[in-house]
VEXSEBA-70724 format. One record per residue: residue number from 1; residue in one letter; x, y, z of N, C-alpha, C in turn. Coordinates in nm, 2 decimals. Layout:
[r NUM,"A",[X,Y,Z],[X,Y,Z],[X,Y,Z]]
...
This chain:
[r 1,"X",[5.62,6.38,11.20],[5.74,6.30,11.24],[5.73,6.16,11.17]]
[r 2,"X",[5.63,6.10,11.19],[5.61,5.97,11.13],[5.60,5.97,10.99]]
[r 3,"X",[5.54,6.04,10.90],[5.58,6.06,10.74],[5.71,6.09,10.71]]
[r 4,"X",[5.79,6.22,10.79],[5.94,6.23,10.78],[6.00,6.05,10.82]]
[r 5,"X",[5.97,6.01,10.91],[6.09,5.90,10.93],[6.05,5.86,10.81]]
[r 6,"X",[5.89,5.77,10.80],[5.88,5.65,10.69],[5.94,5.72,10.56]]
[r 7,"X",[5.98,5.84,10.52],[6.02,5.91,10.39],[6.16,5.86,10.41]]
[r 8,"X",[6.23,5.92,10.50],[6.41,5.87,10.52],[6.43,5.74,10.50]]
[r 9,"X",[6.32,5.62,10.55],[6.37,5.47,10.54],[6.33,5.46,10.43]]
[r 10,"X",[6.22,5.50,10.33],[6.23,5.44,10.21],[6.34,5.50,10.10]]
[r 11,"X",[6.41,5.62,10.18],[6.54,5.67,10.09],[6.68,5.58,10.15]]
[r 12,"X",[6.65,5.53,10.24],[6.78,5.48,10.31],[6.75,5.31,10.31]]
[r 13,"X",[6.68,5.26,10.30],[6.66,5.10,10.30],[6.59,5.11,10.20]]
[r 14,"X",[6.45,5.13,10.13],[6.45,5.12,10.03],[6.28,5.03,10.02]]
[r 15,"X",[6.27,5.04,10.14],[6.09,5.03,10.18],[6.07,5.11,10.31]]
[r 16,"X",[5.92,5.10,10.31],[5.80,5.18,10.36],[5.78,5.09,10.50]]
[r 17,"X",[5.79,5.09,10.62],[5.72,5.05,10.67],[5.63,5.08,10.77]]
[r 18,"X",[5.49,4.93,10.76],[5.39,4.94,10.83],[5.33,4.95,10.97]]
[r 19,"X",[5.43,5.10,10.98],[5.40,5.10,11.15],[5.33,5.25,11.21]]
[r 20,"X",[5.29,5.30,11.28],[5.25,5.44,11.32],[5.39,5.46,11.43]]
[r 21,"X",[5.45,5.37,11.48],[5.53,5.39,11.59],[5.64,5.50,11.60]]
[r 22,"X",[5.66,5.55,11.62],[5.78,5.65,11.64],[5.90,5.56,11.68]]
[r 23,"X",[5.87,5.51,11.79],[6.01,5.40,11.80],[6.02,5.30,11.76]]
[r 24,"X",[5.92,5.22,11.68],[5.92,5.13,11.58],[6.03,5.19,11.44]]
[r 25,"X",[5.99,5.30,11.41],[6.08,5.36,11.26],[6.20,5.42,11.28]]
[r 26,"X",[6.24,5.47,11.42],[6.35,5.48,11.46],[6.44,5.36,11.47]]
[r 27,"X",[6.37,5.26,11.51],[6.44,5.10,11.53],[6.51,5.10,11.41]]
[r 28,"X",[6.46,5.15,11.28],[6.47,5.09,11.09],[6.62,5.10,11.10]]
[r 29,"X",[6.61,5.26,11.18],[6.75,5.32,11.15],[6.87,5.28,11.25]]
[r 30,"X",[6.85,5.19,11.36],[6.92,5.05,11.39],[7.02,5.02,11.32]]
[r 31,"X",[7.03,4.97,11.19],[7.05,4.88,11.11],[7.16,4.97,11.05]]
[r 32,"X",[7.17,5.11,11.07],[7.30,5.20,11.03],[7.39,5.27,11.11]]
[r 33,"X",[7.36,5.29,11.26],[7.40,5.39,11.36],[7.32,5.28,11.49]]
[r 34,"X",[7.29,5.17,11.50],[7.24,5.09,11.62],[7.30,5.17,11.79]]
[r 35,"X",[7.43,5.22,11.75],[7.42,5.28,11.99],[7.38,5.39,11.99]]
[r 36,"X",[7.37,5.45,11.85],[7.32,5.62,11.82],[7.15,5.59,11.84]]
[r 37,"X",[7.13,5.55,11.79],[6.93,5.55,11.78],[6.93,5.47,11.93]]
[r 38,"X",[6.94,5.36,12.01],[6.93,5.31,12.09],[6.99,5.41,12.22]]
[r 39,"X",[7.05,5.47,12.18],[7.04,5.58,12.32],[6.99,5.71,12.30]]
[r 40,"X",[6.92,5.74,12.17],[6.82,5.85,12.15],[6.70,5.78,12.19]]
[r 41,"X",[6.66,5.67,12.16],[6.54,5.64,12.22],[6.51,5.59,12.37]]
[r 42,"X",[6.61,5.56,12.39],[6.63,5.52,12.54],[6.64,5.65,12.64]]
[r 43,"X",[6.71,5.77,12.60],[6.68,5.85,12.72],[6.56,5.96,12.63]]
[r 44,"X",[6.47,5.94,12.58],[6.37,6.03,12.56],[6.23,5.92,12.55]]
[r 45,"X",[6.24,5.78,12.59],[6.12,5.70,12.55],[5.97,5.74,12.60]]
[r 46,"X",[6.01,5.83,12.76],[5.86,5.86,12.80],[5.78,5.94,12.65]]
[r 47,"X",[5.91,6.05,12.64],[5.84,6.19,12.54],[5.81,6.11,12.41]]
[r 48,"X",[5.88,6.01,12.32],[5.84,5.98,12.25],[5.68,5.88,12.26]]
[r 49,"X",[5.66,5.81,12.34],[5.61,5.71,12.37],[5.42,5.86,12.37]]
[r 50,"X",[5.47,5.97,12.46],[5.37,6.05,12.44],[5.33,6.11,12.30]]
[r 51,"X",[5.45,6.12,12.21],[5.43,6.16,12.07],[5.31,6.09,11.99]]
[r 52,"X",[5.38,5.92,12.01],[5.31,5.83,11.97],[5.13,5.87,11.98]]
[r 53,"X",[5.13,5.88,12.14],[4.97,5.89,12.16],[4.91,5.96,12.11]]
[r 54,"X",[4.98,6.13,12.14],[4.89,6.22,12.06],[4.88,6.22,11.92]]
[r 55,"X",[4.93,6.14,11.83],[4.91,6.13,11.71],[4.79,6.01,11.70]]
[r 56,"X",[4.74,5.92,11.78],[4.66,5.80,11.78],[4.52,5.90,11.86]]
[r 57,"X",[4.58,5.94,11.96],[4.47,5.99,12.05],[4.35,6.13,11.94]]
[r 58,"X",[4.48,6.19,11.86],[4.40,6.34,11.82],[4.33,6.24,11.66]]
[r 59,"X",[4.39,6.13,11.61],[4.30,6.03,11.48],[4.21,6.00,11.53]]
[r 60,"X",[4.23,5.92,11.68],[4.09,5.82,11.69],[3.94,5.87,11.80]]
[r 61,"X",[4.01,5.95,11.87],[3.93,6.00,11.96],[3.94,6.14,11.98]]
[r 62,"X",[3.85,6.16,12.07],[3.88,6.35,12.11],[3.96,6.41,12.20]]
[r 63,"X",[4.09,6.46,12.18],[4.17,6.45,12.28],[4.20,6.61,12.27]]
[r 64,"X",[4.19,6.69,12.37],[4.22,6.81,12.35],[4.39,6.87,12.46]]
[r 65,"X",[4.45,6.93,12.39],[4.62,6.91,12.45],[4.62,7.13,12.52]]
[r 66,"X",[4.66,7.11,12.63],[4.67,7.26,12.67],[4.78,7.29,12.58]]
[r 67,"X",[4.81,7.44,12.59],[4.93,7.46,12.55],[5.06,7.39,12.60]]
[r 68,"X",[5.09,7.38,12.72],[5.26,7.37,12.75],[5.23,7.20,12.66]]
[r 69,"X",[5.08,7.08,12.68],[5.15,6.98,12.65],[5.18,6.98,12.49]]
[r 70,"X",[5.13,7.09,12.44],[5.11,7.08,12.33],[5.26,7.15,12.26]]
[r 71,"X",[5.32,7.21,12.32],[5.48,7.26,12.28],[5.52,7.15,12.32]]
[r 72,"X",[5.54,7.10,12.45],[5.64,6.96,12.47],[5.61,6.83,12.32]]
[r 73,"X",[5.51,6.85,12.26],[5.51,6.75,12.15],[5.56,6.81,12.07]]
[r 74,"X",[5.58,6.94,12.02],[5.62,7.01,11.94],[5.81,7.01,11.93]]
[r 75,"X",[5.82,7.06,12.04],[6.00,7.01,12.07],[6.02,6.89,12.09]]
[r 76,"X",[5.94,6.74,12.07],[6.05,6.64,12.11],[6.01,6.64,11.94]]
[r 77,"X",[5.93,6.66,11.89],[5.85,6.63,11.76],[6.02,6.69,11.68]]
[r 78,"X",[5.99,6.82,11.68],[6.16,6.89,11.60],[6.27,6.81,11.69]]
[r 79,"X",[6.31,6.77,11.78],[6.44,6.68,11.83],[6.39,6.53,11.76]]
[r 80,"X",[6.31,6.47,11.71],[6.34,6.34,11.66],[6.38,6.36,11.49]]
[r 81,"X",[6.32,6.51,11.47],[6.33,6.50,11.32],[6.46,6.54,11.28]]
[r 82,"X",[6.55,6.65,11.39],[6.67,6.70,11.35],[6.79,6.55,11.42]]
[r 83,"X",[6.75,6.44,11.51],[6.82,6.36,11.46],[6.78,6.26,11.37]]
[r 84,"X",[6.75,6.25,11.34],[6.67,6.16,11.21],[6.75,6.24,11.07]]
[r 85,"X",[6.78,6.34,11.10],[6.86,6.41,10.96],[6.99,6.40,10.95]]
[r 86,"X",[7.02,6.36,11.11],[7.16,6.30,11.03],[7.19,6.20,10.96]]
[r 87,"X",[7.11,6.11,10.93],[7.13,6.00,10.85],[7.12,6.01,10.73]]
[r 88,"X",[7.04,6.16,10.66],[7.04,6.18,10.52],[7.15,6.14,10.45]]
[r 89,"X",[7.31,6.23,10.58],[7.42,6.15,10.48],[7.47,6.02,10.41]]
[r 90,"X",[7.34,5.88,10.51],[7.35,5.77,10.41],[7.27,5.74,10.28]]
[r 91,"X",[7.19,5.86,10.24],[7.11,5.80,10.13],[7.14,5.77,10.02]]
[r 92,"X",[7.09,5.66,9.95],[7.16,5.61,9.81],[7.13,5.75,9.64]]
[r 93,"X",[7.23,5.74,9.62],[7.22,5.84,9.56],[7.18,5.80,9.39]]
């Protein structure tokens, strides 16, 4: 999820940025659709905010995920990417 966003903002703004955050690189996309991203991240922040970890948690430490939590990362993981694709429509061509 975090390579797909930082890939869209360097097609859609035109830099890379230096964040791991999920709602950090969703913020980027602010700056095109601001009440659209701001209420995708506002009613999903717990699930993202756990996205975040298991991507920090399974790099830096040992963190092992059962199955159900490991689909719930799985589906918010495909729901940030399939809204994150609607914005391909702004990319500079």
């Amino acid at each position: 999820v975090q390579l797909y966003l930082k890939s869209l903002i360097l097609e859609l703004i035109g830099e890379i940025p230096r964040t791991h955050s999920i709602r950090e690189l969703l913020g980027f996309l602010r700056k095109i659709e601001g009440i659209e991203v701001d209420k995708f991240i506002k009613t999903r922040r717990e699930a993202l905010i756990a996205l975040e970890d298991a991507y920090l948690l399974s790099r830096y430490f040992l963190r092992e995920y059962n199955r159900e939590e490991a689909e719930r990362l799985y589906e918010i993981a495909v729901e940030v990417i399939k809204f994150a694709e609607k914005f391909r429509r702004y990319t500079r061509d």
